[in-house]
C-alpha positions as a Markdown table, in Angstrom:
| # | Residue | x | y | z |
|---|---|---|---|---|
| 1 | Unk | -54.3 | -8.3 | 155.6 |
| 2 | Unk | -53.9 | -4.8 | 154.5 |
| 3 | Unk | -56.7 | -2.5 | 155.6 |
| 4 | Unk | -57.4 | -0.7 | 158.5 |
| 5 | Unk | -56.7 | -2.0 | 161.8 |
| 6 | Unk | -58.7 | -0.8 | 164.4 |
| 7 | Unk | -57.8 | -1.2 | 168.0 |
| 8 | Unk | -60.6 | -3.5 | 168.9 |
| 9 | Unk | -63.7 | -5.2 | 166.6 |
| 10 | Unk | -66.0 | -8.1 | 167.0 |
| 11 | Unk | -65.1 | -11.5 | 165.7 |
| 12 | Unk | -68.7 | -13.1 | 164.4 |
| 13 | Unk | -68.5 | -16.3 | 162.8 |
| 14 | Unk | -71.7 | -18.4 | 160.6 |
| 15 | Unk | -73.0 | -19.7 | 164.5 |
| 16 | Unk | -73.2 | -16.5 | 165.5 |
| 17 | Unk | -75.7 | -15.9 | 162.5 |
| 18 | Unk | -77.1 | -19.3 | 163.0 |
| 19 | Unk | -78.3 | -18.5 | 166.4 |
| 20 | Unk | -80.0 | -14.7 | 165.8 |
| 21 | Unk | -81.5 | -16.3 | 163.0 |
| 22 | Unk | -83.0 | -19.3 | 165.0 |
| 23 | Unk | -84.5 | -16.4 | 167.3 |
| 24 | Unk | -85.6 | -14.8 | 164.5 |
| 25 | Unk | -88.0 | -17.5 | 163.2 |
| 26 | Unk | -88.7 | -18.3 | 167.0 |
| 27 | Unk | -91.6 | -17.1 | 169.0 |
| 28 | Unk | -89.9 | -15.2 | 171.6 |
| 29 | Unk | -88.0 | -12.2 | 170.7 |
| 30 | Unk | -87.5 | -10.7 | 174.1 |
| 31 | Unk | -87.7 | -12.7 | 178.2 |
| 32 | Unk | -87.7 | -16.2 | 176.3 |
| 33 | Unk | -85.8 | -19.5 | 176.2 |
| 34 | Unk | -82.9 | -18.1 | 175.1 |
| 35 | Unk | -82.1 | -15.7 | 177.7 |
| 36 | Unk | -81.8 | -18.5 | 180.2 |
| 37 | Unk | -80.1 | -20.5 | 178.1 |
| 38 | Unk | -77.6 | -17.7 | 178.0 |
| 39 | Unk | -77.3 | -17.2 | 181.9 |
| 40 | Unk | -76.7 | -20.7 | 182.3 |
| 41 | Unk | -73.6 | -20.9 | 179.9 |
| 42 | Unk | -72.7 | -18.0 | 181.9 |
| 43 | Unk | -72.6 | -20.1 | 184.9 |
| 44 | Unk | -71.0 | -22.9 | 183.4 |
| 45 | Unk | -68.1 | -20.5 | 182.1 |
| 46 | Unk | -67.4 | -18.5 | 185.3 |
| 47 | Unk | -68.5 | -21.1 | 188.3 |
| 48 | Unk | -71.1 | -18.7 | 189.3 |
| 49 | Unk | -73.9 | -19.9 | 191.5 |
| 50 | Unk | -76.0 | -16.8 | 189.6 |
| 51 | Unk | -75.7 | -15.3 | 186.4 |
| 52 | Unk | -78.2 | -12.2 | 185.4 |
| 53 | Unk | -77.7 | -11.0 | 181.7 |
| 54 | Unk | -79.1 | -7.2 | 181.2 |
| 55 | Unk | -78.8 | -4.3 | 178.6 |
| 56 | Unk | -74.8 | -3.3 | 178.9 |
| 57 | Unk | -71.9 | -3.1 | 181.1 |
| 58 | Unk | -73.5 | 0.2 | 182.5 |
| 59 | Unk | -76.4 | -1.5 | 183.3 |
| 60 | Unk | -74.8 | -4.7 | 185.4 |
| 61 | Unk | -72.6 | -2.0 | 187.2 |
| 62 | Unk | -76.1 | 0.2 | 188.7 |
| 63 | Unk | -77.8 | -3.0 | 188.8 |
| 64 | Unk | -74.9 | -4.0 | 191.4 |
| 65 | Unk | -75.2 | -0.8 | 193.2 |
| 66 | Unk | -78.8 | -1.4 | 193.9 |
| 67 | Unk | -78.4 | -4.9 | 195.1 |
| 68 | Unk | -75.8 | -3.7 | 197.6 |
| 69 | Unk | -78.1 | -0.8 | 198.4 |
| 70 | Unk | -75.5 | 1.8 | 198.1 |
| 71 | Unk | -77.2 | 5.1 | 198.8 |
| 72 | Unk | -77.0 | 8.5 | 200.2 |
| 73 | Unk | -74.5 | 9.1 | 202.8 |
| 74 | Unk | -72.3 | 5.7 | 201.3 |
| 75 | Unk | -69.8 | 5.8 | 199.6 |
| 76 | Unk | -68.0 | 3.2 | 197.2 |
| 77 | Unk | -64.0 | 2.9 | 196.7 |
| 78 | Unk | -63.3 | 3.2 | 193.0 |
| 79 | Unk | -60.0 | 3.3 | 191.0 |
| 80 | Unk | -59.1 | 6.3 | 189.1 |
| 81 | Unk | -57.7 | 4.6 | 186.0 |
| 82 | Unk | -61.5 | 3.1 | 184.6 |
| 83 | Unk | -64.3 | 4.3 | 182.7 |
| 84 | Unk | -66.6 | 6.5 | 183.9 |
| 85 | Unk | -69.1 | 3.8 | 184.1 |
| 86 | Unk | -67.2 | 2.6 | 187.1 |
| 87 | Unk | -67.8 | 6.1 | 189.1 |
| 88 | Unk | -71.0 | 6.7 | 187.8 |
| 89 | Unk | -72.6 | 3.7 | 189.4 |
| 90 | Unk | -72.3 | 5.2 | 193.1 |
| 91 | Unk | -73.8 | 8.5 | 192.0 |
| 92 | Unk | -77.0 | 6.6 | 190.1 |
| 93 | Unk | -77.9 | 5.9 | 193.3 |
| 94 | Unk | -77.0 | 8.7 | 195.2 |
| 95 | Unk | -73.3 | 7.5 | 197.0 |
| 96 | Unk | -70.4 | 9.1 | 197.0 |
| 97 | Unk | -67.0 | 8.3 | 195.3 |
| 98 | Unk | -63.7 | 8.0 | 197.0 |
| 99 | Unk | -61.2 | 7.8 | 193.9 |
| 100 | Unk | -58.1 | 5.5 | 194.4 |
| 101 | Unk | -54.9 | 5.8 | 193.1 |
| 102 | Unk | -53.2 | 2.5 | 190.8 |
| 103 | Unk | -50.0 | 1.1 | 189.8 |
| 104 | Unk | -48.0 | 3.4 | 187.8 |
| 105 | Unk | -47.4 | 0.6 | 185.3 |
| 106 | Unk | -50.1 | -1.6 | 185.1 |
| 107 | Unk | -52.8 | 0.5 | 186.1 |
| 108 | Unk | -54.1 | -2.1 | 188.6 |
| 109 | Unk | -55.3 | -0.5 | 191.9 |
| 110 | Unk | -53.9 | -3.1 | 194.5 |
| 111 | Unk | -54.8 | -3.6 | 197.8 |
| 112 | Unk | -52.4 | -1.1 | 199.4 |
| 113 | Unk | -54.2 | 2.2 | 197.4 |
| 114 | Unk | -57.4 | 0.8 | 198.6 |
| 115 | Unk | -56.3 | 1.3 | 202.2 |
| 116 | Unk | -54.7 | 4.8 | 200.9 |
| 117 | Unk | -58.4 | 5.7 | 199.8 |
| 118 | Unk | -60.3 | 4.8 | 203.4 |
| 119 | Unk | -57.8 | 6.5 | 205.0 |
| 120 | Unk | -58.7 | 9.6 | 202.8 |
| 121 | Unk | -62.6 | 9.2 | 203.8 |
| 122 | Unk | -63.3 | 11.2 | 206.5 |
| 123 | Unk | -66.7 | 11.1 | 208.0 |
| 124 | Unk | -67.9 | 9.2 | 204.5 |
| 125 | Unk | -69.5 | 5.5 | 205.1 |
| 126 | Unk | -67.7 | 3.4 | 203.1 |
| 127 | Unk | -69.7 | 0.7 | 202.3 |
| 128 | Unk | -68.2 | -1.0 | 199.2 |
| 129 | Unk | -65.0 | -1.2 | 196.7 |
| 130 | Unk | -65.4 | -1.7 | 192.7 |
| 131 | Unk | -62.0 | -3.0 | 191.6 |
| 132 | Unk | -61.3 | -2.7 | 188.0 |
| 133 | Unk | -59.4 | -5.9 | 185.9 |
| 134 | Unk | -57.9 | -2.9 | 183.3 |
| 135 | Unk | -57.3 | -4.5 | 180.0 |
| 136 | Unk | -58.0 | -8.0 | 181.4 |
| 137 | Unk | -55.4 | -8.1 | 184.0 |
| 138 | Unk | -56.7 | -9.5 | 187.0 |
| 139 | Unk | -56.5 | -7.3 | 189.8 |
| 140 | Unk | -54.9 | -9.2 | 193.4 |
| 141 | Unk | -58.5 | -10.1 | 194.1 |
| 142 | Unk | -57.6 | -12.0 | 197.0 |
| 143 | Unk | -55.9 | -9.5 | 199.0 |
| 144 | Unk | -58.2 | -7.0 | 198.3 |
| 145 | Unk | -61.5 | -9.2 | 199.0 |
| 146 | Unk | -59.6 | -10.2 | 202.3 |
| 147 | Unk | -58.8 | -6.3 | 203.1 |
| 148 | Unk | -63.1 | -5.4 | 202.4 |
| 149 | Unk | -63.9 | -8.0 | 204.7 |
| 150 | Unk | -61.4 | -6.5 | 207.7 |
| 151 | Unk | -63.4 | -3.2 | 206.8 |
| 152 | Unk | -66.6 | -4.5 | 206.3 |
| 153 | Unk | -67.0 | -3.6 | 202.6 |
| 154 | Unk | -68.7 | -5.6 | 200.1 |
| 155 | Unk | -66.3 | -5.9 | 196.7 |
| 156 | Unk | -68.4 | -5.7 | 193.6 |
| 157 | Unk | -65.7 | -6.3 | 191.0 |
| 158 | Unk | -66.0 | -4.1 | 187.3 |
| 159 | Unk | -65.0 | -6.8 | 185.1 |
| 160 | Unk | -65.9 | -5.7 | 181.9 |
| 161 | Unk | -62.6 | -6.5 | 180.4 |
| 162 | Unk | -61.9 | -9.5 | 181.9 |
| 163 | Unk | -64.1 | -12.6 | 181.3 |
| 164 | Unk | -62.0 | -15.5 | 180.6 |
| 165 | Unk | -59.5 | -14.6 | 183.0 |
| 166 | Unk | -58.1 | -16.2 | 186.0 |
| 167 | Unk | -56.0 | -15.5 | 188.8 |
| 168 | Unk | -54.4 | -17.0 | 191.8 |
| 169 | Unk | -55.4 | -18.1 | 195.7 |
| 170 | Unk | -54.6 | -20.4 | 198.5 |
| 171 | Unk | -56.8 | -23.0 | 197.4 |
| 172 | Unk | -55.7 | -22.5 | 193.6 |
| 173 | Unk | -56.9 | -20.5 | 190.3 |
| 174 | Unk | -59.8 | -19.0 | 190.4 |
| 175 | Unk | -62.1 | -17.5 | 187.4 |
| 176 | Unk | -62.8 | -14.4 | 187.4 |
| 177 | Unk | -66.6 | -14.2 | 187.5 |
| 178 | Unk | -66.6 | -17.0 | 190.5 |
| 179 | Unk | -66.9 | -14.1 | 193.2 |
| 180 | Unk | -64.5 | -16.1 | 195.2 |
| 181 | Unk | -63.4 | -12.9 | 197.0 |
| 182 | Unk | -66.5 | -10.9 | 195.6 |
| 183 | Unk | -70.2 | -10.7 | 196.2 |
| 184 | Unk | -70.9 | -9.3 | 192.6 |
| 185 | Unk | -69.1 | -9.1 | 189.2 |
| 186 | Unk | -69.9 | -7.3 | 186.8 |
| 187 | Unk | -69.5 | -7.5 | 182.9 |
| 188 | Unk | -69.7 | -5.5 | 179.6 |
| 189 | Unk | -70.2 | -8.0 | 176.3 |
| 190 | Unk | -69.7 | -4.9 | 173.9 |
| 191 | Unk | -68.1 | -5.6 | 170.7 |
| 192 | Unk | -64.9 | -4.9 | 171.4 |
| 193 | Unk | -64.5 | -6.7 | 174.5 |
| 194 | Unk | -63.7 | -10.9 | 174.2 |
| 195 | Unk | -67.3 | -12.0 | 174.0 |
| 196 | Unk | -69.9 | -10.1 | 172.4 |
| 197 | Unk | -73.8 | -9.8 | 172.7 |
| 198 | Unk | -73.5 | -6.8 | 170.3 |
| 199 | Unk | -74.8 | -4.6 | 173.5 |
| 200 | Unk | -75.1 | -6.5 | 176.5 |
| 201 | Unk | -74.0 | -7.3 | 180.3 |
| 202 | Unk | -74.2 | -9.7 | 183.2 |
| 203 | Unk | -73.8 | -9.7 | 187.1 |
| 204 | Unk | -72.9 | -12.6 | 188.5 |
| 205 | Unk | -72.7 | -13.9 | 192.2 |
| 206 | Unk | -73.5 | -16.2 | 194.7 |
| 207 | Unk | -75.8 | -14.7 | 197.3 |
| 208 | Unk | -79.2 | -15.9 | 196.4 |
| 209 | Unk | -80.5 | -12.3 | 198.1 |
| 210 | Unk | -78.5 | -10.2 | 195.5 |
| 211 | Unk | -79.5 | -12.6 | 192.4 |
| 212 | Unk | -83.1 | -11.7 | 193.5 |
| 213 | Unk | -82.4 | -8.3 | 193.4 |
| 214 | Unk | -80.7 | -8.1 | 190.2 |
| 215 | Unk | -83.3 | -10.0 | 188.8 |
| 216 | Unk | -86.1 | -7.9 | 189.9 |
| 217 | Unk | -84.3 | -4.6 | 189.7 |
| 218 | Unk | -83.8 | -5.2 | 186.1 |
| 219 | Unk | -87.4 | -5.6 | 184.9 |
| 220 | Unk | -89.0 | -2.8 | 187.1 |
| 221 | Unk | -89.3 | -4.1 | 190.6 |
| 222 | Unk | -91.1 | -6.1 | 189.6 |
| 223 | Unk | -92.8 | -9.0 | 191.6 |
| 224 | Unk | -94.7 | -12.1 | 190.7 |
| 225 | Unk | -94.4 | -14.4 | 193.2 |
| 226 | Unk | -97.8 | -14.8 | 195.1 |
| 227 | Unk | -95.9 | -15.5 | 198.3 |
| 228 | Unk | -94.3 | -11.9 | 198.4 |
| 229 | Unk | -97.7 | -9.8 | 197.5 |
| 230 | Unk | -98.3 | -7.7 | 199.8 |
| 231 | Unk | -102.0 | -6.5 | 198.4 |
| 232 | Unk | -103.8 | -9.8 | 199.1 |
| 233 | Unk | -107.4 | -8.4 | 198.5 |
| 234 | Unk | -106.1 | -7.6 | 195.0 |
| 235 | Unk | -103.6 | -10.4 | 194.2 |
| 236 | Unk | -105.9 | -13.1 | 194.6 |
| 237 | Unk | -109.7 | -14.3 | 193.4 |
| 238 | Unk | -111.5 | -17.1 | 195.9 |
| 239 | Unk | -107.9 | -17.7 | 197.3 |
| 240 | Unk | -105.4 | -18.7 | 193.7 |
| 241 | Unk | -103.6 | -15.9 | 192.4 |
| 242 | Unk | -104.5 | -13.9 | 189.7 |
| 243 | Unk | -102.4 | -14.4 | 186.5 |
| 244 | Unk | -102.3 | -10.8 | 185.2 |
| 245 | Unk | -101.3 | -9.9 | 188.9 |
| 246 | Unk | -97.8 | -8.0 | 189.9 |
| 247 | Unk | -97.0 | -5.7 | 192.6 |
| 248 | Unk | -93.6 | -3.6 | 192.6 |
| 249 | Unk | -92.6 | -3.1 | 196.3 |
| 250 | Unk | -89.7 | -1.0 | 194.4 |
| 251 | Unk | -88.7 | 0.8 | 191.4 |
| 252 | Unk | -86.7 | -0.9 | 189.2 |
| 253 | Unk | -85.4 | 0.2 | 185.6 |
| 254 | Unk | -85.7 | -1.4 | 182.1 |
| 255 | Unk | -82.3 | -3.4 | 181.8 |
| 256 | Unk | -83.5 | -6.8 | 180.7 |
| 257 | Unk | -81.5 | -8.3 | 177.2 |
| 258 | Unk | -83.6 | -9.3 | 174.4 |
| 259 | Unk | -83.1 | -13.0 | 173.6 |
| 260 | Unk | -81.4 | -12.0 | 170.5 |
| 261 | Unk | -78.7 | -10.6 | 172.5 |
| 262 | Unk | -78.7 | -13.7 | 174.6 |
| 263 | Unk | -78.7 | -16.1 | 171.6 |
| 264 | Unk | -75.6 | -14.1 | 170.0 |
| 265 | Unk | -73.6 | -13.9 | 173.4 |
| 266 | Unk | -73.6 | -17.5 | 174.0 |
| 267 | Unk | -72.8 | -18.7 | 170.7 |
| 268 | Unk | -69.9 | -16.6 | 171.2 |
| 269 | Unk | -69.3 | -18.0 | 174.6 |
| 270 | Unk | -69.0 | -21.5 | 173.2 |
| 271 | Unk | -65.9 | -19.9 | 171.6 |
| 272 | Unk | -64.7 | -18.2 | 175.1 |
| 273 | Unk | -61.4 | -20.3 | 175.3 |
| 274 | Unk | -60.8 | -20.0 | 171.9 |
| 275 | Unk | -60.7 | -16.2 | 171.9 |
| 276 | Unk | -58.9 | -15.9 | 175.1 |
| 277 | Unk | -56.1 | -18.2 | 173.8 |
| 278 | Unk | -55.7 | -16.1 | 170.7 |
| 279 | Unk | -55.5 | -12.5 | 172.6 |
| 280 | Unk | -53.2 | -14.3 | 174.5 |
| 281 | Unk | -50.4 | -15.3 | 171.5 |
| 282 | Unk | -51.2 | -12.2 | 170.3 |
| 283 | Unk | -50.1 | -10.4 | 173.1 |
| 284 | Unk | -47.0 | -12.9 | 173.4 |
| 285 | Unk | -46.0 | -11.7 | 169.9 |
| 286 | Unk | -46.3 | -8.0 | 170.2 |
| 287 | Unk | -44.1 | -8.2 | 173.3 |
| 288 | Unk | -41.5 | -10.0 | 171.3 |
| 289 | Unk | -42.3 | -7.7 | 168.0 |
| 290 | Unk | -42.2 | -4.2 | 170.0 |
| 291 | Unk | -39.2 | -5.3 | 172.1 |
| 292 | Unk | -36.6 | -3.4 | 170.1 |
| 293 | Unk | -38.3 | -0.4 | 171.0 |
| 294 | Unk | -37.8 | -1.1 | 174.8 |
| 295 | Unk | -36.1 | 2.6 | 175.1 |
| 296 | Unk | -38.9 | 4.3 | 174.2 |
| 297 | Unk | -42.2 | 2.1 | 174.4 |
| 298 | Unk | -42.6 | -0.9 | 176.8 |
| 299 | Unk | -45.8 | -3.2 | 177.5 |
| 300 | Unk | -47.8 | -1.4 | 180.1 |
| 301 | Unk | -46.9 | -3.6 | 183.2 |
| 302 | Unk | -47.4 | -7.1 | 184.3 |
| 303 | Unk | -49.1 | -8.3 | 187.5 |
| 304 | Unk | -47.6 | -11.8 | 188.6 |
| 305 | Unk | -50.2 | -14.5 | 190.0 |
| 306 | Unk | -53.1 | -14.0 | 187.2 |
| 307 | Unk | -53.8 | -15.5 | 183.7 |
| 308 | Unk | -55.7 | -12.1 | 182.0 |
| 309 | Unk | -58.8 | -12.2 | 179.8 |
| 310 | Unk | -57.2 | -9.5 | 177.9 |
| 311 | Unk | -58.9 | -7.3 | 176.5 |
| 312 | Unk | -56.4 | -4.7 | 175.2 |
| 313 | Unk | -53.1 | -4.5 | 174.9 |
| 314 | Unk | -51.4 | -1.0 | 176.1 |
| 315 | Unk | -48.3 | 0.6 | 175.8 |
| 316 | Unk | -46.8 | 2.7 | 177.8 |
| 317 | Unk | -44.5 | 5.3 | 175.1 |
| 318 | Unk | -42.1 | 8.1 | 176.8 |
| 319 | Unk | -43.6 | 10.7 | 174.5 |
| 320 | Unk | -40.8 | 13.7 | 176.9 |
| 321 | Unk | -38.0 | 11.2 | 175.4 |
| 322 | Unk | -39.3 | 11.4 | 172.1 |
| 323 | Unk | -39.8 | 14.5 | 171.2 |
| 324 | Unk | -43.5 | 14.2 | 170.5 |
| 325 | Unk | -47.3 | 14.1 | 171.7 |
| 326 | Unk | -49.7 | 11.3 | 171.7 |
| 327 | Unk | -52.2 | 13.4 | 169.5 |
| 328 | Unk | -49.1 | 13.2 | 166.7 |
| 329 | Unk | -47.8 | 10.0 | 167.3 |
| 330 | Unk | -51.8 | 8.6 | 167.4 |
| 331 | Unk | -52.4 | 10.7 | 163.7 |
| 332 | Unk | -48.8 | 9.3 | 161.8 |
| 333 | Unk | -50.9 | 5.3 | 162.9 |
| 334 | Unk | -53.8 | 6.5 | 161.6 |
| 335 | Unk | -51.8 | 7.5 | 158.4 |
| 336 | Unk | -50.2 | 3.9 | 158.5 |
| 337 | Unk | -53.5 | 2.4 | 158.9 |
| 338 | Unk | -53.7 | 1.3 | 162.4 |
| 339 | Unk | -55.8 | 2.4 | 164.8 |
| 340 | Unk | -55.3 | 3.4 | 168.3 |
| 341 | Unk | -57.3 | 4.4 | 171.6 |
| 342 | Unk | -56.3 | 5.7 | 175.2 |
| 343 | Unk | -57.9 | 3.5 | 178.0 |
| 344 | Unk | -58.1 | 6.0 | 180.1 |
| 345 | Unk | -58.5 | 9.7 | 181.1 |
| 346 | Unk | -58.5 | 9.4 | 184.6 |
| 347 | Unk | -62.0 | 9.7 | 186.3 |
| 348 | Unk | -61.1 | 12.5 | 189.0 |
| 349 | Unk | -59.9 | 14.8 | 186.1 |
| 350 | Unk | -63.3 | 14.7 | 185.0 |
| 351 | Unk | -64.8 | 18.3 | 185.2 |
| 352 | Unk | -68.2 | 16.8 | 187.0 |
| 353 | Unk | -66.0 | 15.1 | 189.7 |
| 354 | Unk | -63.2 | 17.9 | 190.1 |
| 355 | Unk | -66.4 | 20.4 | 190.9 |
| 356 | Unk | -67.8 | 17.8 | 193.6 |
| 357 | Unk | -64.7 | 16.4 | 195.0 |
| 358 | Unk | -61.8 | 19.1 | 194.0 |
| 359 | Unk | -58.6 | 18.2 | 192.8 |
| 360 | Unk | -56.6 | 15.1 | 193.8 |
| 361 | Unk | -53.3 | 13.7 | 194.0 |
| 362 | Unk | -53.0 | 10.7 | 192.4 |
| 363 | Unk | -49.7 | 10.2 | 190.9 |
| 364 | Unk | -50.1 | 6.4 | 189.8 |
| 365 | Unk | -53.0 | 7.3 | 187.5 |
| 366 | Unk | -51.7 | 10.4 | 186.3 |
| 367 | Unk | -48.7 | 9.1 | 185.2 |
| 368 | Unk | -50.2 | 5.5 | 183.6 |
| 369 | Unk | -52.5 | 7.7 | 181.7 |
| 370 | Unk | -49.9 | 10.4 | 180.6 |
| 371 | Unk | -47.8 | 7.2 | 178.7 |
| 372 | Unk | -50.8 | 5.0 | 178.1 |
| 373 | Unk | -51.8 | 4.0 | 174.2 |
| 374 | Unk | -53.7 | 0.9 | 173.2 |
| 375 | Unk | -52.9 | -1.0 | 170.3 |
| 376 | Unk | -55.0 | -3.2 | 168.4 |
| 377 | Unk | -55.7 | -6.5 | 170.1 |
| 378 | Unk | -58.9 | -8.4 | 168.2 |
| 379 | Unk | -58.8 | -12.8 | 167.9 |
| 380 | Unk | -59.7 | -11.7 | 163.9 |
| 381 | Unk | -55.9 | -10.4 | 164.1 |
| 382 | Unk | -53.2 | -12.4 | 161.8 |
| 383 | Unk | -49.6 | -13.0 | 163.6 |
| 384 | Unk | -48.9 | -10.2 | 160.4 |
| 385 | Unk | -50.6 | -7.6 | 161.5 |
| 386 | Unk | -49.4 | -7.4 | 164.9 |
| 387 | Unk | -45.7 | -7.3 | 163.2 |
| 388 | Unk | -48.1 | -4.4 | 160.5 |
| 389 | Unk | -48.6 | -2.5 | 163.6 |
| 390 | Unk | -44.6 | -2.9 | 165.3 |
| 391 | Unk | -43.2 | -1.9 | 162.3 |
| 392 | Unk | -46.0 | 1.3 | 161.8 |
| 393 | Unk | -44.9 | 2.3 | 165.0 |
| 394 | Unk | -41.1 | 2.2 | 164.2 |
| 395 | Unk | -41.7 | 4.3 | 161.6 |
| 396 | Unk | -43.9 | 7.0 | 163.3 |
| 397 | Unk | -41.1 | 7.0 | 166.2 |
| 398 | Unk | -38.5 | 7.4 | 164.0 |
């Protein structure tokens, strides 16, 4: 394969066609058959007792923050090293953010920053912690989930980059997804990420409370259920419910996913292990392929106790020791035809949080971000063009 290699794409195959198409000629378009089709090979794949697919990863994440019913005067523990998605959630709905630092080298945030973070919150309710599976790695989801519940928080995990993945507890693996030590997870099925609904999301969990809320919060508040009417002089004619009848006892927002979406993201989840396997020998050959170039450039770093969905693959490059910047090193790939991203600025350097919250300390995410680069890392990848890429960077290091 010679052309451009970008750091992530989708990988669409003729069922993927097969299955728009079939919507396509079907009579529902939108809040059909194949939309629960779609959550229930959701719950298959994770172990999920509920699975509610919405609009984007974006969307699951506010949805999440309005089942907990974060609000004003809460606040919600959030690492640093995410996208802004993460942070943004908590201020949808009018909490605050209290930023946490992560692992210098993986960018994980552990269970030891989270209990850095509380200890920064002051007179702040803390009511909930988003942890953040960065490129697929698993964070240590059982120690964390175990240190909410000493504190009281609920854990709503961002797991847009990690579905597939697995990591490890007392009673043995568990998939990511399961909310084992969560009450919500929350995904992203963009095209780049391992599964794809083109745009698209899902929250999953197993408290039948939250799944209601989810559900309803993502088509308008929306209720119509003739138990839970509250207008009974409008909702019913000589005691049966009127069919056109709904009442919404709270606003919701427009986050449902069209069953095209649906029908696309679980033809592709019928290829989940598939996909995860090949990330996975593609990351096992760029670590052999870039190994050479330990001096200089090393995998970021690797948490023990986890199998990861990954979803990128990042390196950490001593740009100081090189002699270069990332802007240079970033245009010569280009030149060489590969394609590169940064995964991620670090929320609390953001201008609109630096003017609310001031300027922090957070070493761990300052210096993961300052050495960061993701490479490409897509299942449509031949064992070539990860050895393309090692060799491009080789070059452009000199």
């Amino acid at each position: 394969m010679t052309g451009f290699l970008p750091y992530g794409r989708q990988s669409i195959d003729d069922s993927d066609v097969e299955a728009v198409v079939a919507v396509l000629r079907s009579d529902w378009l939108t809040t059909g058959p194949a939309v629960e089709r779609f959550e229930a090979a959701v719950r298959e794949a994770t172990g999920a007792r509920h699975a509610l697919a919405c609009a984007n990863g974006t969307a699951a994440l506010h949805l999440g923050a309005l089942a907990l019913e974060l609000g004003p005067g809460d606040a919600l523990v959030v690492p640093s090293l995410t996208f802004l998605a993460t942070a943004n959630c908590a201020r949808y709905v009018g909490a605050e953010v209290i930023f946490a630092d992560v692992d210098p080298l993986s960018g994980l945030m552990g269970p030891e920053h989270l209990e850095a973070a509380l200890r920064r919150a002051g007179d702040l309710h803390v009511r909930a912690v988003a942890p953040v599976h960065l490129a697929g790695q698993v964070v240590d989801l059982a120690a964390i989930g175990d240190l909410a519940r000493r504190h009281g928080l609920a854990v709503m995990e961002d797991a847009c980059h990690a579905l597939g993945g697995t990591y490890d507890r007392a009673d043995g693996p568990a998939r990511v997804g399961a909310c084992a030590d969560s009450e919500l997870a929350c995904f992203s099925l963009h095209p780049v990420k391992t599964v794809t609904m083109a745009e698209g999301g899902i929250v999953t969990t197993n408290d039948d409370r939250l799944a209601e809320r989810v559900a309803r919060l993502r088509s308008h508040g929306m209720v119509r259920e003739p138990g839970r009417f509250e207008r009974t002089e409008q909702a019913f004619t000589d005691g049966v419910a009127n069919p056109w009848y709904y009442e919404m006892p709270e606003v919701g927002l427009n986050y449902r996913a069209s069953d095209l979406h649906c029908a696309l993201g679980a033809a592709q989840l019928a290829r989940l292990d598939t996909f995860v396997a090949r990330r996975a020998a593609l990351v096992a050959r760029y670590d052999a392929a870039l190994a050479p170039l330990a001096l200089v450039l090393r995998p970021a770093g690797r948490r023990g106790g986890q199998r990861p969905g990954w979803h990128l693959y990042v390196a950490l490059v001593d740009f100081a020791a090189l002699g270069t910047t990332r802007a240079a090193l970033m245009a010569r790939l280009r030149e060489a035809g590969v394609g590169t991203q940064v995964h991620y600025l670090p929320v609390h350097r953001q201008p609109y949080y630096r003017a609310r919250y001031g300027d922090l300390h957070l070493p761990g995410a300052d210096a993961f971000y300052d050495r960061c680069l993701s490479l490409p890392l897509y299942p449509g990848m031949a064992d070539e063009d990860v050895d393309r890429v090692a060799a491009a960077l080789t070059g452009a290091l000199g």
